[in-house]
PDB file of N, CA, C, O and CB in Angstrom:
ATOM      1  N   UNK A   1      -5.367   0.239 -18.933  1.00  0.00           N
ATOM      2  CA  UNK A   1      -5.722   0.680 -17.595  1.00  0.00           C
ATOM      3  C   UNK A   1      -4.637   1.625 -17.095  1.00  0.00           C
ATOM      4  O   UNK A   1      -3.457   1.280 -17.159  1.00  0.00           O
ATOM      5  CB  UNK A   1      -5.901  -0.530 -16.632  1.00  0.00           C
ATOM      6  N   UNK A   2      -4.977   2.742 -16.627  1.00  0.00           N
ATOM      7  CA  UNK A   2      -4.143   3.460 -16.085  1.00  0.00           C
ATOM      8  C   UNK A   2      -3.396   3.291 -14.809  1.00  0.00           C
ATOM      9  O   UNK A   2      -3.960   2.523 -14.029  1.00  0.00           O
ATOM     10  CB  UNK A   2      -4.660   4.343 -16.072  1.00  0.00           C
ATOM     11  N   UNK A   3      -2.299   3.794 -14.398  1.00  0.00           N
ATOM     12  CA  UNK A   3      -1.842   3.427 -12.961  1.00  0.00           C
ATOM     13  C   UNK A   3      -2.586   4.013 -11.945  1.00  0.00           C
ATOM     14  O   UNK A   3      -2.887   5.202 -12.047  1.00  0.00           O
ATOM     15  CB  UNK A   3      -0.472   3.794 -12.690  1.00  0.00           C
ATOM     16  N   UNK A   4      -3.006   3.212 -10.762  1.00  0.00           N
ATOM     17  CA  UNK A   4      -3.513   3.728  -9.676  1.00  0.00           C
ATOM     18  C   UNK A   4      -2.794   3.726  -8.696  1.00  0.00           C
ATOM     19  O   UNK A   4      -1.940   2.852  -8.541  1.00  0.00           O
ATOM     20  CB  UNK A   4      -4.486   3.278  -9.372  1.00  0.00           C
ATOM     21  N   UNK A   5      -3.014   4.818  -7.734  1.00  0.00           N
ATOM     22  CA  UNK A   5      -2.341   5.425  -6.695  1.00  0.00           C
ATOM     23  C   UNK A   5      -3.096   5.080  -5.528  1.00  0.00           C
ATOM     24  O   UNK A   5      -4.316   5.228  -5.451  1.00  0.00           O
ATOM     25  CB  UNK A   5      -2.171   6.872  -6.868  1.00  0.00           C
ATOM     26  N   UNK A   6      -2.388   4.632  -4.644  1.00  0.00           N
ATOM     27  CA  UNK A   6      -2.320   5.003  -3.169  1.00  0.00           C
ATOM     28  C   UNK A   6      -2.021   5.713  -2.633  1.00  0.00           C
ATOM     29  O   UNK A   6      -0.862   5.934  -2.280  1.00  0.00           O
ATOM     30  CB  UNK A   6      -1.949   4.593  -2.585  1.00  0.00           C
ATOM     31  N   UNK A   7      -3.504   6.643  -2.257  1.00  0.00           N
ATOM     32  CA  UNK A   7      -3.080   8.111  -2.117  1.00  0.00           C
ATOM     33  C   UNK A   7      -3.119   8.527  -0.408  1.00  0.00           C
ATOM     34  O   UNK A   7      -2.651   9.564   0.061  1.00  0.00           O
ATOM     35  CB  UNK A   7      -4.246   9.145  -3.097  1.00  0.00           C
ATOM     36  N   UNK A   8      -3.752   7.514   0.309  1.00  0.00           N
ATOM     37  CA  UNK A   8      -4.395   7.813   1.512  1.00  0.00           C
ATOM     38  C   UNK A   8      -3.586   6.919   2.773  1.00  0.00           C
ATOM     39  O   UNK A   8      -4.005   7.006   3.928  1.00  0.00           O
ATOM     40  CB  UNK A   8      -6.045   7.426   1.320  1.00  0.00           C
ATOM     41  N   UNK A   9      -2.937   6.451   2.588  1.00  0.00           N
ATOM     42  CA  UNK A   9      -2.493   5.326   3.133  1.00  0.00           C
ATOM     43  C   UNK A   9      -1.129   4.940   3.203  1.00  0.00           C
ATOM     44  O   UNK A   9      -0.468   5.338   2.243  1.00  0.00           O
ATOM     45  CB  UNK A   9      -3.056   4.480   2.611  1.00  0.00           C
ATOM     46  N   UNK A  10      -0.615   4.392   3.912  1.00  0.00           N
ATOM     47  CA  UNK A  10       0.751   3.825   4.162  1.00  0.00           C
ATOM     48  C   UNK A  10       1.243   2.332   4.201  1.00  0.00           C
ATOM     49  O   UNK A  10       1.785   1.790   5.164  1.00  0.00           O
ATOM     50  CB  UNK A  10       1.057   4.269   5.308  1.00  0.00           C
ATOM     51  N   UNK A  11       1.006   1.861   3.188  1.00  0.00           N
ATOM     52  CA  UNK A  11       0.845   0.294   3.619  1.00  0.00           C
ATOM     53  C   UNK A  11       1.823  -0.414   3.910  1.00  0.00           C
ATOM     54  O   UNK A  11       1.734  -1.636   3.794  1.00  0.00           O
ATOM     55  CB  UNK A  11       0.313  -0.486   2.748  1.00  0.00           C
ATOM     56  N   UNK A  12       3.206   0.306   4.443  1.00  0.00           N
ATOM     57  CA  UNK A  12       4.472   0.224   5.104  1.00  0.00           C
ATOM     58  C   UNK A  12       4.384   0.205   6.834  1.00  0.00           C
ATOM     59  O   UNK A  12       5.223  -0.330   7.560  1.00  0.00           O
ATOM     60  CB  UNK A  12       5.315   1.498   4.563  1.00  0.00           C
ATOM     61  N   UNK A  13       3.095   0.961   7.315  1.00  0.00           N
ATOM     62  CA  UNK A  13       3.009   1.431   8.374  1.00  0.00           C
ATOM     63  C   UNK A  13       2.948   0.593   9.328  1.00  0.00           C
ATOM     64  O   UNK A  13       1.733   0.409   9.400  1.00  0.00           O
ATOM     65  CB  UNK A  13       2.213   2.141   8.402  1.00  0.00           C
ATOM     66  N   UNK A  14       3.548  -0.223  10.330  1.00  0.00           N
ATOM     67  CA  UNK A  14       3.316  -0.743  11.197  1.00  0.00           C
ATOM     68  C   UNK A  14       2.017  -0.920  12.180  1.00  0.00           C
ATOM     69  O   UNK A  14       1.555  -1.965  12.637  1.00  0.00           O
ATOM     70  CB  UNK A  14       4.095  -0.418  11.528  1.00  0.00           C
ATOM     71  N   UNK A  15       1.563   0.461  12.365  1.00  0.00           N
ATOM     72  CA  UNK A  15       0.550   1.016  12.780  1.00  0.00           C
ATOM     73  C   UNK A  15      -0.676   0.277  12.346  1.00  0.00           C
ATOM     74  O   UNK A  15      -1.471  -0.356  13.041  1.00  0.00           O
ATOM     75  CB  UNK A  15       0.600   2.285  12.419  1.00  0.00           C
ATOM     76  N   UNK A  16      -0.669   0.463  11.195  1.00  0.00           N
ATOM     77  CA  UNK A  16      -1.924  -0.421  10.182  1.00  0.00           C
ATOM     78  C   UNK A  16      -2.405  -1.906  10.481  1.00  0.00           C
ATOM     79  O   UNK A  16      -3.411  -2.557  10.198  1.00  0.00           O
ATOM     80  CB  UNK A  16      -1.346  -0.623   8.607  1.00  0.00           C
ATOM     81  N   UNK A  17      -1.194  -2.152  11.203  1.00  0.00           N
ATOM     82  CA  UNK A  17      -1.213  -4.226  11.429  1.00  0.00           C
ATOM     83  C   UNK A  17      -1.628  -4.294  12.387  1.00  0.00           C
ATOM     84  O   UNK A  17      -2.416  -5.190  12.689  1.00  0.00           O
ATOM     85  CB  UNK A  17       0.148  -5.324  11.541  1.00  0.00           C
ATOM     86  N   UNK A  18      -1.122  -3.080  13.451  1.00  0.00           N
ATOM     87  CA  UNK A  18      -1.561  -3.733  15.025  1.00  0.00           C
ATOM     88  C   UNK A  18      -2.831  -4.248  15.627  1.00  0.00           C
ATOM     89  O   UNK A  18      -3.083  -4.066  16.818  1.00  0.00           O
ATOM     90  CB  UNK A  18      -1.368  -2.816  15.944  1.00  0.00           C
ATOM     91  N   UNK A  19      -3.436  -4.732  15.017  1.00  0.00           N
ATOM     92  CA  UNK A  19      -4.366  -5.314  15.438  1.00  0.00           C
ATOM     93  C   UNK A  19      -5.099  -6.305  14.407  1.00  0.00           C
ATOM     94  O   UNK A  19      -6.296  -6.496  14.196  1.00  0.00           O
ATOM     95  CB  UNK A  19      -5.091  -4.370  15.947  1.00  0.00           C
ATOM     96  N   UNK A  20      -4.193  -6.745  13.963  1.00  0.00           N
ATOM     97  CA  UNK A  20      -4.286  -7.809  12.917  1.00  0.00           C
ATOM     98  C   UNK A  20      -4.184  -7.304  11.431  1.00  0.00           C
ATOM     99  O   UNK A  20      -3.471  -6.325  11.209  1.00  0.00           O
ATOM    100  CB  UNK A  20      -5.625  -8.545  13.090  1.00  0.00           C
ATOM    101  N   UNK A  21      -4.858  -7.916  10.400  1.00  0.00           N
ATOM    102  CA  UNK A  21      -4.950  -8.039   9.004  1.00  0.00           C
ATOM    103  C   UNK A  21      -5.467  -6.760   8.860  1.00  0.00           C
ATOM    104  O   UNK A  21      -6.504  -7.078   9.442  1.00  0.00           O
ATOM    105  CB  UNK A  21      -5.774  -9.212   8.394  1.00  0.00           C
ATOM    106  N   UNK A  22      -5.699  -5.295   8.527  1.00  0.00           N
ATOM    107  CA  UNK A  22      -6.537  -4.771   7.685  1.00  0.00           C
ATOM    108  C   UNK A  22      -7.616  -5.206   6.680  1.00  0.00           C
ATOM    109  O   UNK A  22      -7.845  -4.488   5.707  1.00  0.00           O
ATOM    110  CB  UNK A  22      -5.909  -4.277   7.207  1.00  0.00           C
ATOM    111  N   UNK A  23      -8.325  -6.417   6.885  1.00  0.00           N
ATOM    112  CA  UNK A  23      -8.994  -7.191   5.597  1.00  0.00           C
ATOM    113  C   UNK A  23      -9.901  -5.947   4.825  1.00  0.00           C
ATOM    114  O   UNK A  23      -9.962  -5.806   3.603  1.00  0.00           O
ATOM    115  CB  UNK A  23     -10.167  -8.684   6.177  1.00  0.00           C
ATOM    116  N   UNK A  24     -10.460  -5.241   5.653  1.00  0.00           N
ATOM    117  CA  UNK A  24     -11.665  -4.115   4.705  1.00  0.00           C
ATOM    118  C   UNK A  24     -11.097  -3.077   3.664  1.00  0.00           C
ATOM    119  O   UNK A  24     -11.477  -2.553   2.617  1.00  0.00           O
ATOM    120  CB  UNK A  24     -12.547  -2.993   5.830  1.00  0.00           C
ATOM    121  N   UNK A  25      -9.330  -3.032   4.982  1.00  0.00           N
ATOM    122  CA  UNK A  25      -8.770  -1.861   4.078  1.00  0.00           C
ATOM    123  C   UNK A  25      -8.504  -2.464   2.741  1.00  0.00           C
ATOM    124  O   UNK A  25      -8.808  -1.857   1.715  1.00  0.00           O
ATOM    125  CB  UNK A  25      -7.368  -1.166   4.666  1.00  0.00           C
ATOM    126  N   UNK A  26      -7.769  -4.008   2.718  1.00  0.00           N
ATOM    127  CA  UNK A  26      -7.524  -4.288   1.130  1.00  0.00           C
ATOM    128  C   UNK A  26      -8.689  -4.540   0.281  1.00  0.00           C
ATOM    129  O   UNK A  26      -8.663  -4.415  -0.943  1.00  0.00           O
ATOM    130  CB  UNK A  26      -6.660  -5.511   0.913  1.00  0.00           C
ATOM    131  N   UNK A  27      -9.774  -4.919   1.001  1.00  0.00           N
ATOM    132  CA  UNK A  27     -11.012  -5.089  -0.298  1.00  0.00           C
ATOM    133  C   UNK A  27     -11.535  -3.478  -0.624  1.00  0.00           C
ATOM    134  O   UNK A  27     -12.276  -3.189  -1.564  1.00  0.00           O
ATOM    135  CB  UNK A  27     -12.683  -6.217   0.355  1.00  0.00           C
ATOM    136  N   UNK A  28     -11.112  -2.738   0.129  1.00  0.00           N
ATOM    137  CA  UNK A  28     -11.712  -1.512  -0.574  1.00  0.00           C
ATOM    138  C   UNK A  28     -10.486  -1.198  -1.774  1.00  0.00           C
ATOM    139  O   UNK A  28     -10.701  -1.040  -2.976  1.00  0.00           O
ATOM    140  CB  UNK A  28     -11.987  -0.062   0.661  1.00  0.00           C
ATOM    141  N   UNK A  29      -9.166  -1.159  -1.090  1.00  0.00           N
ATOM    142  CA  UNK A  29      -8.036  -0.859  -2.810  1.00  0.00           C
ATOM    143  C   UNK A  29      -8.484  -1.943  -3.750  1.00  0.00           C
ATOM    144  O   UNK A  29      -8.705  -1.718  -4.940  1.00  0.00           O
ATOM    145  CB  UNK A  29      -5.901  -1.169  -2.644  1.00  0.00           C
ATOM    146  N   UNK A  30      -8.616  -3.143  -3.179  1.00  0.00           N
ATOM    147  CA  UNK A  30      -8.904  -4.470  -4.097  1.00  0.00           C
ATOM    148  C   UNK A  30     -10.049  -3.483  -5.308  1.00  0.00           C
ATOM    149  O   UNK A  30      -9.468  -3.319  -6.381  1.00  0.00           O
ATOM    150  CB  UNK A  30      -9.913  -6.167  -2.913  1.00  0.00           C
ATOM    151  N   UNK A  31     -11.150  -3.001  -5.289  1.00  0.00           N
ATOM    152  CA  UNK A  31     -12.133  -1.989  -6.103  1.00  0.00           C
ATOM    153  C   UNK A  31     -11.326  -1.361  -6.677  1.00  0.00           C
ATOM    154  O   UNK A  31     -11.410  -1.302  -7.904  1.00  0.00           O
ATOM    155  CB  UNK A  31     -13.087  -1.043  -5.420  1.00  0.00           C
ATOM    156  N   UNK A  32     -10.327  -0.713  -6.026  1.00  0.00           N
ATOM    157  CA  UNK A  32      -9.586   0.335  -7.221  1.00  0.00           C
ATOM    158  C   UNK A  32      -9.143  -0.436  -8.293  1.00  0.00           C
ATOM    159  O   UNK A  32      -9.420  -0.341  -9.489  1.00  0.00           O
ATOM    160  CB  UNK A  32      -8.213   1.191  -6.716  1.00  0.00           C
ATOM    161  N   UNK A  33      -8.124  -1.523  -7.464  1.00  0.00           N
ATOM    162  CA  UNK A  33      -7.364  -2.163  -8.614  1.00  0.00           C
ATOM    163  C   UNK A  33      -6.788  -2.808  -8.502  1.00  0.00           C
ATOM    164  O   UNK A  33      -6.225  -2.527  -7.444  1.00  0.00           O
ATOM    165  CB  UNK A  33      -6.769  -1.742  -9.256  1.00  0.00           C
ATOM    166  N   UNK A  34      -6.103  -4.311  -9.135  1.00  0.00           N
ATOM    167  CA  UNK A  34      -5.431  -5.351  -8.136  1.00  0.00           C
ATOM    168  C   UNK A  34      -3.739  -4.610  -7.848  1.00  0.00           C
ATOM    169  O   UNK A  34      -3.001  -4.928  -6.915  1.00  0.00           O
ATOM    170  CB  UNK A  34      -5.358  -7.214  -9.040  1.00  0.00           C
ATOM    171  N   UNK A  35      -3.498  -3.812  -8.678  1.00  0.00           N
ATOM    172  CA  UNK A  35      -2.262  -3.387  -8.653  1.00  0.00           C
ATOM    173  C   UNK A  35      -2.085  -1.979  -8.806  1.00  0.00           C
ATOM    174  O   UNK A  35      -2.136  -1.398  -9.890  1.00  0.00           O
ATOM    175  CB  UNK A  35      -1.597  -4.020  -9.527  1.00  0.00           C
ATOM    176  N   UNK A  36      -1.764  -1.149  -7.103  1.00  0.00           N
ATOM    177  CA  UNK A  36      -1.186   0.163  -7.264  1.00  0.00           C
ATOM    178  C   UNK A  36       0.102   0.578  -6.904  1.00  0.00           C
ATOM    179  O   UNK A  36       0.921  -0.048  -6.231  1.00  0.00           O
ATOM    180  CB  UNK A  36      -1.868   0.927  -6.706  1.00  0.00           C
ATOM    181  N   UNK A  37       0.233   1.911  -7.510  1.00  0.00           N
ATOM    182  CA  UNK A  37       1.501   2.275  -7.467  1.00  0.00           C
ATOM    183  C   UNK A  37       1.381   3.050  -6.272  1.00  0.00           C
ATOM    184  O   UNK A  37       0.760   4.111  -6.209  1.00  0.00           O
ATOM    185  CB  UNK A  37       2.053   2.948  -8.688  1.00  0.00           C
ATOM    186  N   UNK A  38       2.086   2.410  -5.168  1.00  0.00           N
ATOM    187  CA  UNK A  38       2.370   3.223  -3.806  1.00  0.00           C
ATOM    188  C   UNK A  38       2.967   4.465  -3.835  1.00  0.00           C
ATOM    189  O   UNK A  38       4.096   4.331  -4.307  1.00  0.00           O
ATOM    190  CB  UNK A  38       3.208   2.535  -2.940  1.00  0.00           C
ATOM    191  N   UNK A  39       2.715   5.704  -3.524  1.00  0.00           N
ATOM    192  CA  UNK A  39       4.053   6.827  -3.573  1.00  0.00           C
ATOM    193  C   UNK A  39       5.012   6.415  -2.411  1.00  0.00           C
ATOM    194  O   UNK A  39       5.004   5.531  -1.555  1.00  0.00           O
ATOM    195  CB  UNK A  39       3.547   8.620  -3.281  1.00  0.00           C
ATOM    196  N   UNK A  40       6.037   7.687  -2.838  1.00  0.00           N
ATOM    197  CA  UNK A  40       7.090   7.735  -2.295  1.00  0.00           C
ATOM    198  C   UNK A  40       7.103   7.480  -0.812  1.00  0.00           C
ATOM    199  O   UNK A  40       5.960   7.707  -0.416  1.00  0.00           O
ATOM    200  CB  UNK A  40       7.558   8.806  -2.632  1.00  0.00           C
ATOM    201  N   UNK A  41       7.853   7.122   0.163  1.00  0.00           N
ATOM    202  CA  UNK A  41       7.544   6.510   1.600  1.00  0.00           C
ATOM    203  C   UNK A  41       9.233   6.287   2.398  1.00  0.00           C
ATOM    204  O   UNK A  41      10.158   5.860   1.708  1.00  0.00           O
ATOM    205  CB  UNK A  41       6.555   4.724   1.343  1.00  0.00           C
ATOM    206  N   UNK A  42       9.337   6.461   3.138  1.00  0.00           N
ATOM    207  CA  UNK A  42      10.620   6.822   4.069  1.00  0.00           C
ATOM    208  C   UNK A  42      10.390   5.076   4.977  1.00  0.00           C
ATOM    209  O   UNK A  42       9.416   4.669   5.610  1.00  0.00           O
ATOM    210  CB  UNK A  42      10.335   8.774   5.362  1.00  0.00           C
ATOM    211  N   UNK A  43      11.656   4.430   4.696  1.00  0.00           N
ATOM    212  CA  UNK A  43      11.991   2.867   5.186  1.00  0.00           C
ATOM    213  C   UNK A  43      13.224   3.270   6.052  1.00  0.00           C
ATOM    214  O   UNK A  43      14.272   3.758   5.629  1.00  0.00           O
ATOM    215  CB  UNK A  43      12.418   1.578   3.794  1.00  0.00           C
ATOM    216  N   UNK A  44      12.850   2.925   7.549  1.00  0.00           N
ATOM    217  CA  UNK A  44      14.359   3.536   8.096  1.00  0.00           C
ATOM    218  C   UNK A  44      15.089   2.219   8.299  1.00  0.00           C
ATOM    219  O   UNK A  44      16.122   2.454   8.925  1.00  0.00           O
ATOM    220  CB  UNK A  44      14.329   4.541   9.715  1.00  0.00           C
ATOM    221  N   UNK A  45      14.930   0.579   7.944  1.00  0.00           N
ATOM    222  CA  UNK A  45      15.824  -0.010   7.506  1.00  0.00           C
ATOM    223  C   UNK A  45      16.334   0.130   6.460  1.00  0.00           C
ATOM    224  O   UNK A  45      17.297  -0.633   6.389  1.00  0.00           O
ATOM    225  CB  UNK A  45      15.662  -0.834   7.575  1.00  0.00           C
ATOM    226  N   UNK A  46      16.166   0.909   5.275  1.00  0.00           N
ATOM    227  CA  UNK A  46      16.493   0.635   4.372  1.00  0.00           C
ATOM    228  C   UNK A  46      17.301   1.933   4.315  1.00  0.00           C
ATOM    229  O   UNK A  46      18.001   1.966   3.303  1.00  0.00           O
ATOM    230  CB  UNK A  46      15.550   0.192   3.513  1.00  0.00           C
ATOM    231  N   UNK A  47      17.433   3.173   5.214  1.00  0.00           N
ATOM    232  CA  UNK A  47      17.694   3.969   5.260  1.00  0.00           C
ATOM    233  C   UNK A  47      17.632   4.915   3.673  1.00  0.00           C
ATOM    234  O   UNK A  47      18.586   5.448   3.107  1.00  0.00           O
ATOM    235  CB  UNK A  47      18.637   3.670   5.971  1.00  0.00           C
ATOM    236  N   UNK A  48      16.103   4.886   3.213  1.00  0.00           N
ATOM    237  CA  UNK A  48      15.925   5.370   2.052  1.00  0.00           C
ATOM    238  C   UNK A  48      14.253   5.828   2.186  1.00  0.00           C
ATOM    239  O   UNK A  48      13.466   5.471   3.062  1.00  0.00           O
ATOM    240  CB  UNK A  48      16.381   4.253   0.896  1.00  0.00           C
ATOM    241  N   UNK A  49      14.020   6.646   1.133  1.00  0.00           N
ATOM    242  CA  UNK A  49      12.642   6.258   0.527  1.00  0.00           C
ATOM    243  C   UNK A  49      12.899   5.608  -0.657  1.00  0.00           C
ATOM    244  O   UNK A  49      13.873   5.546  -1.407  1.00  0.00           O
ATOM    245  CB  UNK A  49      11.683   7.431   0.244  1.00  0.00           C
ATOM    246  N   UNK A  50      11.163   4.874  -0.640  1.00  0.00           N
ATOM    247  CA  UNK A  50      10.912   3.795  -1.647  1.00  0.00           C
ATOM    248  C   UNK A  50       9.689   4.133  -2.445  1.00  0.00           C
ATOM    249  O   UNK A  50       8.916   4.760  -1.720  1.00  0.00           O
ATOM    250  CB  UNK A  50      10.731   2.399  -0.970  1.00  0.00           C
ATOM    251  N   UNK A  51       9.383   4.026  -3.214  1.00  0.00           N
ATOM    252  CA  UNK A  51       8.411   3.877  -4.021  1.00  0.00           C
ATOM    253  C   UNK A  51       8.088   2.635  -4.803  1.00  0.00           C
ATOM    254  O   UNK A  51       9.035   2.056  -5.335  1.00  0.00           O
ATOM    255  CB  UNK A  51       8.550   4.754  -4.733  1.00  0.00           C
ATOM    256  N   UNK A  52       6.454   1.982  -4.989  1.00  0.00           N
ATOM    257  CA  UNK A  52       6.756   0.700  -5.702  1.00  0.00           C
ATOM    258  C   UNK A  52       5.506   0.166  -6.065  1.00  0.00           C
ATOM    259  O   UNK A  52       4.664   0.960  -5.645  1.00  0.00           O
ATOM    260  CB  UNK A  52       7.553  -0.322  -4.883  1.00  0.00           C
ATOM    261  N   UNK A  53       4.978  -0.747  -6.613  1.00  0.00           N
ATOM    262  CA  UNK A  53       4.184  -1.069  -6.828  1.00  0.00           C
ATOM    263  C   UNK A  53       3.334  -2.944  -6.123  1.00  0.00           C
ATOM    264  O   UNK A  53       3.710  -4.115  -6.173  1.00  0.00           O
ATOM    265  CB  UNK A  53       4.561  -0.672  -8.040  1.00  0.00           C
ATOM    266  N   UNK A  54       1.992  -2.160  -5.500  1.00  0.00           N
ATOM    267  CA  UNK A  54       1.521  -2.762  -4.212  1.00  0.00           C
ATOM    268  C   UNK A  54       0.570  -3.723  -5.020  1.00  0.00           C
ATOM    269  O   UNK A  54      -0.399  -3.220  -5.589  1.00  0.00           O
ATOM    270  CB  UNK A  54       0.763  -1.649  -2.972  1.00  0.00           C
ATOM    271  N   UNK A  55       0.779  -4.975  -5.095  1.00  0.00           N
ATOM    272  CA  UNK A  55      -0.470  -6.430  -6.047  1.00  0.00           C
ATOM    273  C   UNK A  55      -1.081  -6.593  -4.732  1.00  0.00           C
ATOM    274  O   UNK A  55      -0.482  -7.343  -3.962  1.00  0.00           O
ATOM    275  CB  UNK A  55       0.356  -8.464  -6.899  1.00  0.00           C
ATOM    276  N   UNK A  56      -1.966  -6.137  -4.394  1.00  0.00           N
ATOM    277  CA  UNK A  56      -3.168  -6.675  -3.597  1.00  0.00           C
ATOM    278  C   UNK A  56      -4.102  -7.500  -3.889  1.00  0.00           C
ATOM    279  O   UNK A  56      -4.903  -7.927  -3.058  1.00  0.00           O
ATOM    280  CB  UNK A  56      -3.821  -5.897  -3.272  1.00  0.00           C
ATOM    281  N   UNK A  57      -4.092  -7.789  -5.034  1.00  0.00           N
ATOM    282  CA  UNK A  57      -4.908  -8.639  -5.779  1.00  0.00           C
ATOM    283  C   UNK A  57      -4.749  -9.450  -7.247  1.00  0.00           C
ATOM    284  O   UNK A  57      -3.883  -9.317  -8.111  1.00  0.00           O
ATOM    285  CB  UNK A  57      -5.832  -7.916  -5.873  1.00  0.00           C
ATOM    286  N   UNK A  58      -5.832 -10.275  -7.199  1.00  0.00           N
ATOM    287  CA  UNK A  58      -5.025 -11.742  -8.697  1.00  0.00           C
ATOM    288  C   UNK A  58      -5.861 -11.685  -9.279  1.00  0.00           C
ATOM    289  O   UNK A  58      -5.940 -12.350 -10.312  1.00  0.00           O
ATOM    290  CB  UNK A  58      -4.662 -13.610  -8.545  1.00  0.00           C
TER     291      UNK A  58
END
């Protein structure tokens, strides 16, 4: 299986939670794949970008 990307999305984003769980957003990546590779993404605790890989699913 090839690596899949999260291409559309920020799943770091605070934004994304405010109003609870995203449940639709993960069953739609859940279709892509239980495991993608997030791109690159700016953490200002961590005072870095990160890149990594997102298990949304078992």
């Amino acid at each position: 299986m090839a690596a899949n990307e999260v291409l559309d999305v920020d799943l770091l984003d605070p934004a994304l939670y405010r109003n609870g769980m995203p449940h639709e957003l993960y069953a739609e990546l859940r279709e892509v794949g239980p495991v993608l590779w997030h791109p690159r993404t700016h953490v200002a605790a961590f005072r870095a970008d990160i890149e990594f890989w997102a298990v949304i699913g078992h």
